[in-house]
C-alpha positions in Angstrom: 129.9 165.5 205.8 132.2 163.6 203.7 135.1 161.5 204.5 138.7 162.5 203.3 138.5 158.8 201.3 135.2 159.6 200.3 136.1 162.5 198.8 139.2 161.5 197.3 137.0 158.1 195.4 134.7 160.9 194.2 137.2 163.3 193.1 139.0 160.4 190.9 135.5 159.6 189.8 135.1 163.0 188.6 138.0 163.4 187.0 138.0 160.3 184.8 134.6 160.8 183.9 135.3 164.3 182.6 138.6 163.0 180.7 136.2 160.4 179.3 133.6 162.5 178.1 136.4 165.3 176.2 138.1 162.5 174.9 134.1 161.2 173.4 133.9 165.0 172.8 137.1 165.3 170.6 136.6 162.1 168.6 132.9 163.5 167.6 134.1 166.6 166.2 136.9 164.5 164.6 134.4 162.4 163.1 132.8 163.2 159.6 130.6 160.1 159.6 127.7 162.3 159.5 125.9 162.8 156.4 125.2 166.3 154.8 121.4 167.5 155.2 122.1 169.2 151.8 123.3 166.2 149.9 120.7 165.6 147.3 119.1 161.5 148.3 115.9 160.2 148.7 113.3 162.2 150.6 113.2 159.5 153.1 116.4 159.1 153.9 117.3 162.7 154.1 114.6 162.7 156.7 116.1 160.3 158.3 119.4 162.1 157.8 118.1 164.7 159.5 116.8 163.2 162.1 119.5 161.2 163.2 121.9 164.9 163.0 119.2 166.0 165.1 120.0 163.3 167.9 123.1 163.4 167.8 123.3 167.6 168.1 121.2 166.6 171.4 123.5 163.9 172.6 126.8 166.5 172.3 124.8 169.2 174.4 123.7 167.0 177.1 127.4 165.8 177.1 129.1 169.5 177.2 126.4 169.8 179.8 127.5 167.7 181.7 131.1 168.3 181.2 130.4 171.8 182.4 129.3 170.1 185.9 131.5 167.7 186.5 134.4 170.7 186.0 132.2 172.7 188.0 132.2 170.0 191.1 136.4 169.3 190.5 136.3 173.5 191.3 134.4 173.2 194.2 136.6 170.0 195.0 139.8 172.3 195.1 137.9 175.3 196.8 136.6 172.7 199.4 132.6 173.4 199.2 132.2 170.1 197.3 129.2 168.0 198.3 126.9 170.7 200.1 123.5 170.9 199.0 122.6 174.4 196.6 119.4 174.5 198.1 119.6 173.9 201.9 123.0 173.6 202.6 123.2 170.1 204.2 125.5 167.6 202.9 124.7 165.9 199.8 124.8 161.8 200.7 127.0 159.8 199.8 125.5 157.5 197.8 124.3 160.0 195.5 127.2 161.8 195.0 128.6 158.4 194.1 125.9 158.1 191.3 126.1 161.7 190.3 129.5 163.3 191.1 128.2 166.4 189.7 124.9 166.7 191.7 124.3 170.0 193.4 121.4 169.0 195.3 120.8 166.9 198.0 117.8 164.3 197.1 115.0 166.3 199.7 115.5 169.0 197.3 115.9 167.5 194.0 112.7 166.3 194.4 
């Protein structure tokens, strides 16, 4: 089980790290950096064009993903279920919870 200090470190961990990551979020979709697949450049570096909107389509849903857990754990912070384990229901340690605010999953488990 966790300690009231433990829990309140891990809660402001949360929390920062989910106002960090909307904050990434909102200057991405403010951002037109990103270069049209449909302007008309080399074959190369359209590829690469492509490619690289590829990447960075996967780097904004692992993000939301993530955002989606760490709001997730802040909910179960309030409700006061935080930090058991989905699949056994023993307490999630410490340490990983530190590492992962948003884990679910104690590490017998995860594995």
């Amino acid at each position: 089980m966790l300690e009231v200090d433990q829990l309140i470190e891990l809660e402001i961990r949360a929390r920062e790290e989910l106002e960090r990551l909307r904050e990434e979020a909102r200057k991405d979709e403010a951002d037109p950096a990103a270069v049209a697949v449909d302007v008309a450049i080399g074959r190369l570096s359209r590829l690469d064009s492509m490619q690289m909107e590829e990447v960075r389509k996967d780097a904004c849903r692992r993000r939301n993903e993530r955002i989606h857990l760490l709001q997730q754990a802040v909910n179960n912070m309030d409700e006061g279920s935080y930090g058991q384990c989905g699949g056994c229901g023993e307490w999630i340690a410490y340490k990983r919870l530190e590492q992962s605010p948003e884990a679910t999953l104690c590490g017998s488990c995860a594995r």
